[in-house]
C-alpha positions as CSV (number, residue, x, y, z in Angstrom):
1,X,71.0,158.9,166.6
2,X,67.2,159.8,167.8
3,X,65.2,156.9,167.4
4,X,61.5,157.1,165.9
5,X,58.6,155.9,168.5
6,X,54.8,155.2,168.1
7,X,52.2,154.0,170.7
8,X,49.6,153.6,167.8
9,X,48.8,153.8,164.1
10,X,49.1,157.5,163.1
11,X,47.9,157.1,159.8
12,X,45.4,154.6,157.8
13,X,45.3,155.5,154.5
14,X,42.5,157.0,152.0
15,X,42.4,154.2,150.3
16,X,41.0,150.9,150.7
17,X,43.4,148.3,152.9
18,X,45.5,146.6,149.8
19,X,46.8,143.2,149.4
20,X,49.6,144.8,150.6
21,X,48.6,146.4,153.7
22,X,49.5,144.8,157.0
23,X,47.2,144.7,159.8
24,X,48.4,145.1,163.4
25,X,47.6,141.9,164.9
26,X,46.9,138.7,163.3
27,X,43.4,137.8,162.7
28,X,41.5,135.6,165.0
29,X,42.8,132.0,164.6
30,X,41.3,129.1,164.7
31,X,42.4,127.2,167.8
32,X,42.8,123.6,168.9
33,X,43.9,122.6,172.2
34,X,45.2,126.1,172.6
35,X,47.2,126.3,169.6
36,X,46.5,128.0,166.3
37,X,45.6,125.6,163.7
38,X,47.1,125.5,160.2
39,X,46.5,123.7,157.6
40,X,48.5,122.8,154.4
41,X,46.1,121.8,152.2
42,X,45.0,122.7,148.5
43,X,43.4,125.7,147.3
44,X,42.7,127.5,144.1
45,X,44.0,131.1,143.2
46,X,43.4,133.5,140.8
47,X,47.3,133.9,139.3
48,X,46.6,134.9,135.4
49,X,44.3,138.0,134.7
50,X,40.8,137.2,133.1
51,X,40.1,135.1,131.0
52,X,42.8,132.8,133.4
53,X,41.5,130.2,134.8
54,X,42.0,129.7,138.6
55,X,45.4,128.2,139.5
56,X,45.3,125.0,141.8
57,X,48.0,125.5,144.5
58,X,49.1,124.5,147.8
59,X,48.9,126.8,150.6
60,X,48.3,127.1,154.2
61,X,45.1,127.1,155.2
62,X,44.5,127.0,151.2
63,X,46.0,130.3,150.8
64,X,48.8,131.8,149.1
65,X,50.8,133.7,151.0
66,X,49.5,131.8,154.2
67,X,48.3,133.5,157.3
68,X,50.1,136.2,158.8
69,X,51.7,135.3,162.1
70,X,51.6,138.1,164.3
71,X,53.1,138.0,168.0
72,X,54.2,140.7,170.6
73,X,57.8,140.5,171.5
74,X,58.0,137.7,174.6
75,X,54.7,136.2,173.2
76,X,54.8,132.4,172.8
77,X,53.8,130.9,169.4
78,X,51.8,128.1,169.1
79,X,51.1,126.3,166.2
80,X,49.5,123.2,165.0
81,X,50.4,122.2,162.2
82,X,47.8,119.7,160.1
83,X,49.1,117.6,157.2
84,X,46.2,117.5,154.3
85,X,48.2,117.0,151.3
86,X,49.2,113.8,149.6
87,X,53.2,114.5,150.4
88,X,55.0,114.5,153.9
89,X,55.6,117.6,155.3
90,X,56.6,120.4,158.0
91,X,57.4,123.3,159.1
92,X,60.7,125.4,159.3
93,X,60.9,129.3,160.7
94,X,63.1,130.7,158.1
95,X,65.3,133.2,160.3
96,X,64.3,132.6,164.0
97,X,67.0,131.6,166.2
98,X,64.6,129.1,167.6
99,X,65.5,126.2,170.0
100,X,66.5,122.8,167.6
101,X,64.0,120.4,168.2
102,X,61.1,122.7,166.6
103,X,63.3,124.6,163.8
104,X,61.4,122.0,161.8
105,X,63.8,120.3,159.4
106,X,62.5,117.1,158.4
107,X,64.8,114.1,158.8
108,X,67.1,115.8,161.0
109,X,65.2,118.0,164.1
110,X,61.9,116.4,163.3
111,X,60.3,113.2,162.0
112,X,58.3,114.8,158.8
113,X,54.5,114.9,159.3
114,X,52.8,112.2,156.9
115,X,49.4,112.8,155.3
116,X,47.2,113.3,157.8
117,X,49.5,114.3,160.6
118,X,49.8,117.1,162.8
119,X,52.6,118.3,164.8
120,X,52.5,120.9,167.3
121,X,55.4,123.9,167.2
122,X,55.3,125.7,171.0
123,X,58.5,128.5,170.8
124,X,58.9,132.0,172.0
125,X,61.4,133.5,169.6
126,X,63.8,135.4,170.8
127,X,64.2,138.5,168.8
128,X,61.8,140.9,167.3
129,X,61.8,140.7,163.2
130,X,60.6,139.9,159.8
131,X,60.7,136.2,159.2
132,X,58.6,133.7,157.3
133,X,57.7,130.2,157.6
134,X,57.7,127.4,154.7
135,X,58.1,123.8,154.6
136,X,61.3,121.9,155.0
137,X,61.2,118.2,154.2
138,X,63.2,116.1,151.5
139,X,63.0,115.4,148.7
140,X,59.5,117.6,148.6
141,X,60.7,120.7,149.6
142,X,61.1,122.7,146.2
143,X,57.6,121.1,144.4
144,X,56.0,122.7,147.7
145,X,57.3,125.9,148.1
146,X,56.6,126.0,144.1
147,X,53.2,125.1,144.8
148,X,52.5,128.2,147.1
149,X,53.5,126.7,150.7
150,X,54.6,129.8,152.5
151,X,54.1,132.8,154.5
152,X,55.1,135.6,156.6
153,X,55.5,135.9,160.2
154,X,56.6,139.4,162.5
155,X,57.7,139.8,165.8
156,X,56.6,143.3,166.4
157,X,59.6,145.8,168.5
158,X,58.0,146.8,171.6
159,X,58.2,150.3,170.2
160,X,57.9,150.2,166.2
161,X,59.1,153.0,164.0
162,X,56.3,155.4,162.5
163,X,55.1,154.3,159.3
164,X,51.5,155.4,157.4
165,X,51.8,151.8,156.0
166,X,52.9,148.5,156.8
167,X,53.3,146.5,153.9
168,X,54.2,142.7,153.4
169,X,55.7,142.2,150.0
170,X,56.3,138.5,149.0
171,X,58.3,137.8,145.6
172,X,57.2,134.3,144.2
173,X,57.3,132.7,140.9
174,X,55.0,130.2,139.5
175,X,55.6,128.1,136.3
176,X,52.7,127.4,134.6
177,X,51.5,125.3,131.6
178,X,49.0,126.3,128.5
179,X,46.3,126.2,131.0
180,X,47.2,128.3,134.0
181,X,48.2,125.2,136.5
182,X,51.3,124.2,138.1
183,X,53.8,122.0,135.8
184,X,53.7,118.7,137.6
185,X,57.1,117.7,139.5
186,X,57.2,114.5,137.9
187,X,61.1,113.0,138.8
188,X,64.1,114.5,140.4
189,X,65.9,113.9,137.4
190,X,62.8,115.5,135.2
191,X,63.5,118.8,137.7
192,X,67.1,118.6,136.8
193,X,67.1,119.2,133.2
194,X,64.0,121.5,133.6
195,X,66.8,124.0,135.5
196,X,68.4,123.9,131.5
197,X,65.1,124.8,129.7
198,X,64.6,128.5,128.8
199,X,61.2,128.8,130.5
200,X,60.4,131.8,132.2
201,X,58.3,131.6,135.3
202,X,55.4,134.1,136.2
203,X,56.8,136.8,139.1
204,X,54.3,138.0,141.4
205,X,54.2,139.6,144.8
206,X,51.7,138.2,147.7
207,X,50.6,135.9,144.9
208,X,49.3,138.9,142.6
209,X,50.1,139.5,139.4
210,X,52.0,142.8,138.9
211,X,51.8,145.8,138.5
212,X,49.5,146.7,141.6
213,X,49.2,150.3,141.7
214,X,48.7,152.1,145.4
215,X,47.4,155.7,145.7
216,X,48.8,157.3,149.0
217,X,48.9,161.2,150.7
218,X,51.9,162.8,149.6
219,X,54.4,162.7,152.1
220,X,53.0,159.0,153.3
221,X,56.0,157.3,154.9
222,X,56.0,153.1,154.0
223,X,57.2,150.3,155.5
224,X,58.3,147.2,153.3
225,X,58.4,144.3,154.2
226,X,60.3,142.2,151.7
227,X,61.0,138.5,150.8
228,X,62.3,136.6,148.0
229,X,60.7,133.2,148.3
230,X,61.8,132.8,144.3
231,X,64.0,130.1,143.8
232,X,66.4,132.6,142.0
233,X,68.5,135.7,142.7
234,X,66.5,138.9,142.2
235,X,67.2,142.5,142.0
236,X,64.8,145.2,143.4
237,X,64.8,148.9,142.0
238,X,63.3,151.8,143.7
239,X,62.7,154.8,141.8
240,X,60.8,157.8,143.1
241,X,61.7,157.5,146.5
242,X,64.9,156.9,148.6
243,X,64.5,153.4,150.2
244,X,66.2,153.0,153.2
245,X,66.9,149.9,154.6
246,X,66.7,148.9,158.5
247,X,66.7,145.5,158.8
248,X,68.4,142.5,156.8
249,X,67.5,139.0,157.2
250,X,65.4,139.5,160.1
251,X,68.2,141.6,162.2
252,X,68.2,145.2,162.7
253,X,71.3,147.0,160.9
254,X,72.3,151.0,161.3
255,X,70.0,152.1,159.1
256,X,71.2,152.7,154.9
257,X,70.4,154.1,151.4
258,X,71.3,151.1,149.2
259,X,73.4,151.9,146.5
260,X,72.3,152.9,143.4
261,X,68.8,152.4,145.3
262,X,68.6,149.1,144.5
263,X,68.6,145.5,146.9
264,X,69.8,142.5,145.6
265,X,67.8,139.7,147.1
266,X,69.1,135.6,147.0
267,X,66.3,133.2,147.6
268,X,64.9,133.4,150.8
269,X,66.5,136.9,152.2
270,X,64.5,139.3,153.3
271,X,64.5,143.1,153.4
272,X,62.8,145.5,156.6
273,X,62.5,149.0,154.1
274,X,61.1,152.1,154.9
275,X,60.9,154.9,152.5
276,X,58.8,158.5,151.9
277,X,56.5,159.0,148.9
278,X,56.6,162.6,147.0
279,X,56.0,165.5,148.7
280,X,53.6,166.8,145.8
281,X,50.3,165.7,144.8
282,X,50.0,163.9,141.0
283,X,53.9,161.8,141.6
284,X,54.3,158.5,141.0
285,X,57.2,156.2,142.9
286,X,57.5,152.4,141.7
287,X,59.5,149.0,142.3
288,X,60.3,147.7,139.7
289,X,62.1,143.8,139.2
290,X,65.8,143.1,137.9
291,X,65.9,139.0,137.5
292,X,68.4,137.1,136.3
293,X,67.7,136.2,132.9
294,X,63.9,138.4,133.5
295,X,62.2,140.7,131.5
296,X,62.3,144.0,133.9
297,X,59.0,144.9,135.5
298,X,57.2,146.9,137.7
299,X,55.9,145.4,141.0
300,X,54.5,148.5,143.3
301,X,53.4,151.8,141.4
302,X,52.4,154.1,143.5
303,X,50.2,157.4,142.9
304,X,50.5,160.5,145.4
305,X,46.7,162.1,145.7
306,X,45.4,164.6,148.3
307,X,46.3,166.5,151.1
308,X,50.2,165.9,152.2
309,X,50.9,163.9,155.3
310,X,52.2,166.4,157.9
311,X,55.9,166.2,158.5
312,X,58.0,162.8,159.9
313,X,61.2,162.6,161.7
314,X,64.1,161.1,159.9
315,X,63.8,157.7,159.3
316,X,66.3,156.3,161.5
317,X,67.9,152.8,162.9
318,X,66.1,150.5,164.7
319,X,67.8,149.8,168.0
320,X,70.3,146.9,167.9
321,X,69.7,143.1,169.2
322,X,71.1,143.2,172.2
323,X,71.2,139.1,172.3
324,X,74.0,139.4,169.6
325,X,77.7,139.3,169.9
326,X,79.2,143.1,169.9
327,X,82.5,141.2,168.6
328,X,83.7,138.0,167.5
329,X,87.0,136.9,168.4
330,X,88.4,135.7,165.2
331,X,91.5,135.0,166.3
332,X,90.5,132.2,168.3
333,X,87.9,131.3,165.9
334,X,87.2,127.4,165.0
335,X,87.7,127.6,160.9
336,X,86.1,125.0,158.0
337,X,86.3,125.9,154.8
338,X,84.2,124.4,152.1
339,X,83.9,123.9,148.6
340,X,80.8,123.6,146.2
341,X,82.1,121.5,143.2
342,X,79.8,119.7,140.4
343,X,80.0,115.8,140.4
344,X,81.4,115.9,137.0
345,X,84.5,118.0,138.1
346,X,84.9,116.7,141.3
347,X,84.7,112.9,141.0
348,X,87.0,111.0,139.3
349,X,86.1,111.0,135.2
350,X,87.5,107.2,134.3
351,X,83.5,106.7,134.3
352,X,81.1,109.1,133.0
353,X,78.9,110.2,134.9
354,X,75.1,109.6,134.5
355,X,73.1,112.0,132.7
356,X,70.2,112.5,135.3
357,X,73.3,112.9,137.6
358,X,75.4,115.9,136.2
359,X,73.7,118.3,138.2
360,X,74.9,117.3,141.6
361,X,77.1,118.8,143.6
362,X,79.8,117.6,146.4
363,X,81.0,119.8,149.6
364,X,85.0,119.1,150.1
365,X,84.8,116.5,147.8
366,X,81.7,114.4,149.0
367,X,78.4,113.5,147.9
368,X,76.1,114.5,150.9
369,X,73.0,112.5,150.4
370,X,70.4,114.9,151.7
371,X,70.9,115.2,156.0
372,X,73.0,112.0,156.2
373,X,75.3,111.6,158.8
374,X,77.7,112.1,159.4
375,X,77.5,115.9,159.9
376,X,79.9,118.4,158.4
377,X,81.8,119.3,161.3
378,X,80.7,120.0,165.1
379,X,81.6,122.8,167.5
380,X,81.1,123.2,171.4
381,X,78.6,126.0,172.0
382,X,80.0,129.7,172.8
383,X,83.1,128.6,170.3
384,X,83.5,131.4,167.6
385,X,83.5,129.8,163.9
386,X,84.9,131.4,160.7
387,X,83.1,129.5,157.7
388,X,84.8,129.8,153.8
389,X,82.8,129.1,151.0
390,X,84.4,128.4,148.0
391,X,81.9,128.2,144.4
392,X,83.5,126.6,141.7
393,X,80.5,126.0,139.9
394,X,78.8,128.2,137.3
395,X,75.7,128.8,138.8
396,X,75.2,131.1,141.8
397,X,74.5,129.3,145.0
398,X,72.7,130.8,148.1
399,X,73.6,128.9,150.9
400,X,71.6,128.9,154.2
401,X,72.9,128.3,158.0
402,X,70.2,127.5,160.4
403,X,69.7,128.7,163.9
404,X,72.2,131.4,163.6
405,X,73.2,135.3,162.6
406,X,76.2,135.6,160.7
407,X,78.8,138.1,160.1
408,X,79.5,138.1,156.5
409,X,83.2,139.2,156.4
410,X,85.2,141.9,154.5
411,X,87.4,140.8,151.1
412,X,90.1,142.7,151.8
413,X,90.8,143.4,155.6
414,X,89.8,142.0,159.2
415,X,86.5,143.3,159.5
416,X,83.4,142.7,158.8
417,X,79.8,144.2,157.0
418,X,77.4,146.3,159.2
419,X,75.0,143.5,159.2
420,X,74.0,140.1,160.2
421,X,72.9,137.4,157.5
422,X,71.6,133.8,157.7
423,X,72.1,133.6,153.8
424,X,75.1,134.1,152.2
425,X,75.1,134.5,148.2
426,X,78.1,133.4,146.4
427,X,78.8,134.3,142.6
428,X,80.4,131.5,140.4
429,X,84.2,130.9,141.2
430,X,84.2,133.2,144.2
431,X,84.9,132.7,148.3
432,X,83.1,134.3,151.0
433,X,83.8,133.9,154.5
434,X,81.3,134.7,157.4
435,X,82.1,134.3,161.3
436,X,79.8,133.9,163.9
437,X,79.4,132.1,167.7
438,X,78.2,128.9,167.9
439,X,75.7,129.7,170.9
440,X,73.0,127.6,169.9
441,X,73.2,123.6,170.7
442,X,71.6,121.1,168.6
443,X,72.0,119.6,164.9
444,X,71.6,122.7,162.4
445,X,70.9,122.3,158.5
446,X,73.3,124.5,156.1
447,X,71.4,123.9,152.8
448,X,71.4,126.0,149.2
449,X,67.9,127.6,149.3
450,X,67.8,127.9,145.8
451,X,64.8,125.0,145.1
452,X,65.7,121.9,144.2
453,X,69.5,122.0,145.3
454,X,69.1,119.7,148.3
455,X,68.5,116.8,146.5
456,X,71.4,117.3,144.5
457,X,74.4,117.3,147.4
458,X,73.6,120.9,148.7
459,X,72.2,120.0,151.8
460,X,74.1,119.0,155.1
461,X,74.5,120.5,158.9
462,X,76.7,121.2,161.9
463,X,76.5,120.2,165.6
464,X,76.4,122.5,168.2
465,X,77.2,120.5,171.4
């Protein structure tokens, strides 16, 4: 299949550079002993439409989405990281096979950062992708990704596909009171029965709210970059143009149409999407949201003006990571199998069990209290391992393996999907097994993503040794 190839941008636009738009590099950072400095700090935002008042949020370098991070493929990143907030901190890579000691999971790779600390993250990832970076410290972690701590990092392909735009597209949901600011995280146990209120949070993409209309050539091919830093399972509808998709949680798949054009996206998965507007002047193309228990909306709507963008070659796969396994030998696979259970069902019920605790959750029977040891089982490096994930509770869970790609495996035969995960969604009273080789040492988190979870028994790890 004939690859697309660029040496340059072909193609900027008639329009001014949107809050979408992605530049090339990275702006000019701010540097510090040679790294780039970033700062999680508070800022203020303007969420609601006028007469809103600004929102006060936490964000990286006061900013919501934070900085992009921007590197060539080989290119070392270095970040400072400087603690201005009144809450313990750091900072995780959400996707980057990175090396343990600076994956940035607090309590377990990395002491968190206090208020007024700094920590300093040296790495040169190892594959080219979309990935994004967010704090990952307990029992803070959901009040500050709430709060607007996150952002979205690239590791360009030393020969990127053509696209007319490149465009960052970050899902996030804010719930706000009467006066336009964050609900205060007051208790765990206030969080918990806040999960069985009806309240519907405000959905926006890179912090905007929606819809954000774009007007484009006809013809003008798009690149999305897209990820769900909600706390709940989404749905994302394209209508108007054929989305097809060439990347999935940060690894490049033979390229698809989705079915039904539409990509399901679990808390913290992201989507590499490219797509072609109309060919005639006067169309319109949109995204539009599917949430669980959401209104529908529409995120993107774009406008087709002008003269048509000359013609494009297919749009076709990005080439494969050659650092991953062709083929995993399963039959000499190491195999765990666990099971998500609430306390309530899972514990024995001669006592009842505490109000503020009938949220939690136990893996094969155990309460994990947050990234205690011991670990949940440990494997010596280049060993394959076949993981089952059983959900007997009634809530969807997205559960999260660090440090790894992961073959999510087929229902019904041997094989596997055309595509590597690092989050695996699991629907209520269903199993899911994923297989993968253990090639990278050190003590990884496997965590729900969905915020708040990892309080409640949903967060543990693995050894790699």
């Amino acid at each position: 299949m004939p690859r697309g190839i660029i040496s340059r941008r072909l193609f900027l636009g008639q329009t001014l550079a949107s809050i979408f738009a992605l530049p090339g590099r990275a702006e000019p950072p701010a540097l510090q002993d040679g790294l780039r400095i970033l700062e999680a700090r508070e800022g203020k935002l303007m969420i609601l439409p006028e007469p809103g008042q600004p929102t006060v949020i936490w964000g990286y370098d006061g900013a919501v989405p934070g900085p992009l991070l921007r590197f060539k493929k080989g290119e070392e990143v270095k970040i400072r990281l400087v603690n201005k907030l009144p809450q313990p901190t750091s900072l995780t890579w959400h996707g980057v096979r990175i090396s343990n000691p600076l994956d940035g999971v607090a309590g377990l790779t990395q002491e968190p950062v206090p208020p007024g600390g700094t920590f300093d993250y040296r790495f040169t990832p190892p594959d080219s992708g979309f990935y994004w970076y967010h704090p990952q410290v307990l029992p803070f972690f959901g009040e500050q990704l709430a709060r607007g701590l996150y952002g979205a990092m690239i590791i360009d392909e030393p020969e990127p596909p053509v696209a007319d735009r490149d465009m960052l597209v970050i899902l996030g949901d804010w719930d706000l009171d009467g006066k336009g600011q964050i609900k205060e995280f007051a208790t765990q146990a206030a969080a918990i029965r806040a999960d069985a209120t009806d309240h519907k949070p405000l959905v926006t993409v890179n912090a905007r709210a929606v819809p954000v209309e774009e007007v484009l050539p006809p013809s003008s091919r798009l690149r999305l970059r897209i990820v769900n830093a909600c706390s709940k399972h989404m749905v994302i509808v394209f209508a108007g143009l054929a989305p097809i998709v060439l990347a999935i949680d940060s690894q490049p798949c033979e390229a698809f149409a989705p079915a039904k054009n539409r990509i399901p996206l679990g808390p913290g998965a992201r989507f590499d999407v490219m797509a072609d507007l109309p060919n005639d002047p006067g169309a319109d193309a949109r995204l539009s949201l599917f949430g669980d228990d959401e209104v529908n909306r529409v995120l993107l709507f774009f406008k087709t003006a002008g003269n048509r963008r000359s013609p494009l070659p297919a749009i076709s796969s990005l080439p494969p990571n050659p650092l991953l396994p062709t083929r995993i030998k399963l039959e000499s696979s190491q195999r765990f199998n666990i099971g998500i259970e609430p306390v309530a069902s899972a514990e024995s019920q001669t006592a009842p069990v505490p109000q503020d605790q009938q949220a939690f959750f136990t893996l094969n029977g155990k309460r994990y209290d947050g990234l205690a040891e011991p670990p949940l089982f440990s494997a010596k490096r280049g060993t394959p391992l076949m993981l089952g994930f059983t959900n007997r509770t009634k809530i969807i869970q997205a559960v999260h393996v660090h440090g790894h790609a992961m073959r999510l495996l087929n229902d019904l035969d041997d094989g596997w999907e055309p595509y590597w995960r690092d989050t695996l969604l699991l629907a209520e009273g269903k199993t899911k097994h994923v297989a993968f080789v253990a090639d990278n040492p050190g003590k990884w988190a496997v965590e729900c993503f969905m915020a708040g979870q990892q309080v409640r028994g949903m967060a543990t790890w693995f050894q790699v040794t």
